[in-house]
Steps between C-alpha positions, in 0.01 A plus 500: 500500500815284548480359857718650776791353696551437889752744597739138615438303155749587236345492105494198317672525194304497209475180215651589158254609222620157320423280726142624560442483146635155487207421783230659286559289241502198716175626621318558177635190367321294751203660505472402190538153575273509741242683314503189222480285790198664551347522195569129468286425815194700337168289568110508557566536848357213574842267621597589881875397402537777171289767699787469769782476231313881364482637774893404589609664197281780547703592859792444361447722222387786746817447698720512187353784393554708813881335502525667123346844610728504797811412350424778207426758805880391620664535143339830415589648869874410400486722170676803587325709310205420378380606130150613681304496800286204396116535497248412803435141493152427413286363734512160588794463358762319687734798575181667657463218737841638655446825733742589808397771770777672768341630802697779686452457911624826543267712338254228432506529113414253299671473125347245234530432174245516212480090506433514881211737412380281229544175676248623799324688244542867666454782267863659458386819590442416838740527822685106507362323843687555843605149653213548725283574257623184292279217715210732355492286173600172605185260580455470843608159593866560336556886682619270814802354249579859359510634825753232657726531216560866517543500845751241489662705183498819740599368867683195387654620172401121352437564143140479379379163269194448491126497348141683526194585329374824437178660392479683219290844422300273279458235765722253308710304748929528383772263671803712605839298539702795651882478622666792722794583723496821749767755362780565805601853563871590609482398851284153444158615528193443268486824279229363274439180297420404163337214300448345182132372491414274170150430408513087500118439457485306128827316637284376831205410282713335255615307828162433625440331180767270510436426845095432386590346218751213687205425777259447224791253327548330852103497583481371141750244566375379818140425348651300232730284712224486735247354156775293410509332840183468551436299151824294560356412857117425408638322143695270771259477781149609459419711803194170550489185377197322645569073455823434343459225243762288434534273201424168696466232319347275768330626778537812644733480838494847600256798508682796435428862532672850511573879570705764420426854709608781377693752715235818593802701352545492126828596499605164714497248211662227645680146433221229694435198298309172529449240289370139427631306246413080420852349426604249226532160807108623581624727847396828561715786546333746753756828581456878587769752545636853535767673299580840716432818301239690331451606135551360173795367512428293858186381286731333253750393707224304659346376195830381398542314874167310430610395176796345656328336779236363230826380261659356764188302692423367142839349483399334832764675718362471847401780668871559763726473179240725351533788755855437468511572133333791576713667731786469248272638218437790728846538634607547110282732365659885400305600736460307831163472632374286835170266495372278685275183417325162602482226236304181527475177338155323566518145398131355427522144506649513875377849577831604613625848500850591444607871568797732553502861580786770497414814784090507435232341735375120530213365327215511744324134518085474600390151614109468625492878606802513660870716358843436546823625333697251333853499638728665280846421427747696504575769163619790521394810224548410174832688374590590818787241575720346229467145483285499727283077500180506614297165668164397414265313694149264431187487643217225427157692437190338519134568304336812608848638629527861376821682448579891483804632371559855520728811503572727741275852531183283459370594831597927507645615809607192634852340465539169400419309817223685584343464157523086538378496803189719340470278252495194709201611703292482190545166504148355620344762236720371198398138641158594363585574217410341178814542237794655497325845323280498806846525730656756287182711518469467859891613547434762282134636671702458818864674424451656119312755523761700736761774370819277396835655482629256255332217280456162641363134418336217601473141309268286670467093427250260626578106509188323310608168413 
């Protein structure tokens, strides 16, 4: 039935037969360019990224097919007189998703149409529903929704938009998108009101399916970023290496040992580093950092950052030019990142350690039992401040010294100051120790095993000659 008018609303004019046919042919035309869209996105199913693409095409398809049916219900209304009255649509068709309903407050009729009866799946025959009897065949949880938007329709004249679900005879469950004013008599007052109600079930399923299919893309996503972190990370840094061995050609000056633990969440992949590395005038570089970030591409960004530092100690930069070199080779990149760092120098024949750092904690030094933080000089994060020169400072170790260099989050819970000062009171235990393994698994036993928020390391290195 054509819908009725407020008696204050004057009647749109209606579109020109032309034009409408113009838009059908618009509309059929892409349809069909979606519909090879589709066909070229066929597969086994088995790729998350072309079972999204489907099921794209597939909504959009259902929406241009209800925009073609539409538009041809528009043009033929504007024939003036038409040849014949056109047949029933069949069921399931798209012109029987399309019912409207006018419900007379008077005399509380009710007047549907045959698609309104087909849509709920009433038998014809029988008297259309009152608008109290309408909750009847909504599910439960939605009668709530019906009921506030008629009221509103019928006290508030606001039109009616919204959805449902109703229960059919059969038990199969229908989603109703219906739209509705109230129809004004002379002097203002609600006379009745009418609605269009359009069956939108395959539309919402085709929606559901998108929406399915894009989580499964994103879930699918996230577990390959995560994989491709997690190789980049352990192909870097092995989550344990027990004694580090470097390529001495004379005795061996340090014992060396270290640990990478892994965040307790596997979706915190993050950019902690440490590494050892015998340079070309016979020092050793010793250095652990932290690029900020998770994921895959905070893994490479700090594989590429320990492939500088290792590029530049080999050229025999010292270590406050090196964290100066740094900071501008953060401060550049497309995307700017902050890190922080400690890099030492240990110089065998006079046991002296050189070292810089740039916003990350002291190396801790153990003499005969006993802990103390080296004092640190100043450095601020790496790419934090343009130009920014950092100092360096030297200590003189002596045999049986042991050094720990770490990152921050090694002791969970505790901030940074807290977390030295835990890991100075182990001092008379790592004094008992035998190698540096020994002191790494005694850090670990005593601060691993805890749920970590983020990854963290520790590079331990004993004096022995």
């Amino acid at each position: 039935m054509p819908p009725h008018l407020s008696a204050d609303r004057p009647a749109a004019q209606p579109p020109g037969r032309g034009s409408v046919d113009a838009l059908i042919s618009q509309a059929r035309r892409l349809k069909g360019d979606v519909d090879a869209v589709r066909r070229d996105t066929q597969s086994d199913g088995s790729d998350p990224q072309e079972r999204w693409q489907r099921a794209l095409c597939d909504l959009a398809l259902h929406q241009l097919d209800d925009l073609d049916e539409h538009l041809g219900q528009l043009r033929d209304g504007l024939s003036p007189s038409p040849a014949a009255t056109p047949p029933p649509p069949e069921r399931d068709s798209l012109l029987s998703r399309v019912g409207s309903a006018e419900w007379n407050l008077l005399t509380d009729e009710a007047s549907w149409s045959g698609e309104l009866f087909q849509i709920l799946g009433r038998d014809p025959a029988a008297a259309p529903l009152t608008l109290d009897e309408l909750p009847s065949v909504v599910l439960d949880e939605d009668r709530r929704r019906l009921t506030a938007m008629v009221t509103d329709c019928l006290v508030d004249a606001k039109p009616i938009d919204g959805e449902f679900r109703i229960v059919r005879p059969d038990g199969e469950a229908r989603t109703v998108h219906m739209m509705g004013e109230p129809v004004l008599d002379s002097d203002g007052s609600t006379s009745s009101m009418w609605a269009v109600l359009r069956d939108v079930s395959e539309l919402r399923r085709s929606q559901r399916a998108v929406s399915e299919t894009r989580d499964s893309l994103q879930r699918h996503r996230a577990h390959t970023e995560h994989r491709l972190a997690v190789e980049l990370q352990e192909a870097v840094l092995p989550p344990w290496r027990g004694s580090l061995r470097l390529p001495h050609q004379g005795p061996q000056t340090l014992d060396l040992a270290a640990r990478c633990l892994r965040s307790s969440t596997s979706a915190m992949i993050g950019g902690d580093w440490y590494d050892a590395l015998e340079l070309a005038d016979g020092e050793t570089l010793l250095s652990v950092g932290d690029l900020t970030g998770h994921g895959v591409a905070v893994a490479s960004g700090m594989a590429a950052l320990l492939g500088a530092v290792r590029g530049m100690a080999m050229a025999g930069t010292q270590p406050g030019q090196l964290m100066s070199w740094l900071n501008q080779l953060l401060d550049a990149t497309v995307q700017p990142a902050l890190g922080s760092a400690v890099c030492c120098r240990y110089r065998p024949d006079t046991r002296t350690l050189t070292w810089a750092q740039a916003g990350h904690p002291a190396p801790l030094l153990f003499r005969d039992g006993t802990g103390r933080r080296l004092n640190a000089p100043d450095g601020v994060l790496l790419g934090a401040t343009p130009g920014a020169v950092y100092a360096q400072a030297e200590e003189t170790l002596e045999v049986g010294d042991l050094l720990v260099l770490h990152t921050d989050g090694l002791v969970p819970g505790h901030n940074t100051a807290d977390s030295v000062n835990l890991l100075l009171d182990l001092g008379p235990r790592l004094g008992e120790t035998d190698t540096a393994q020994d002191c790494v698994r005694l850090v670990v036993d005593e601060f691993g095993e805890s749920e970590r928020e983020g990854d963290s390391c520790v590079l331990v290195a004993r004096v022995t000659y």
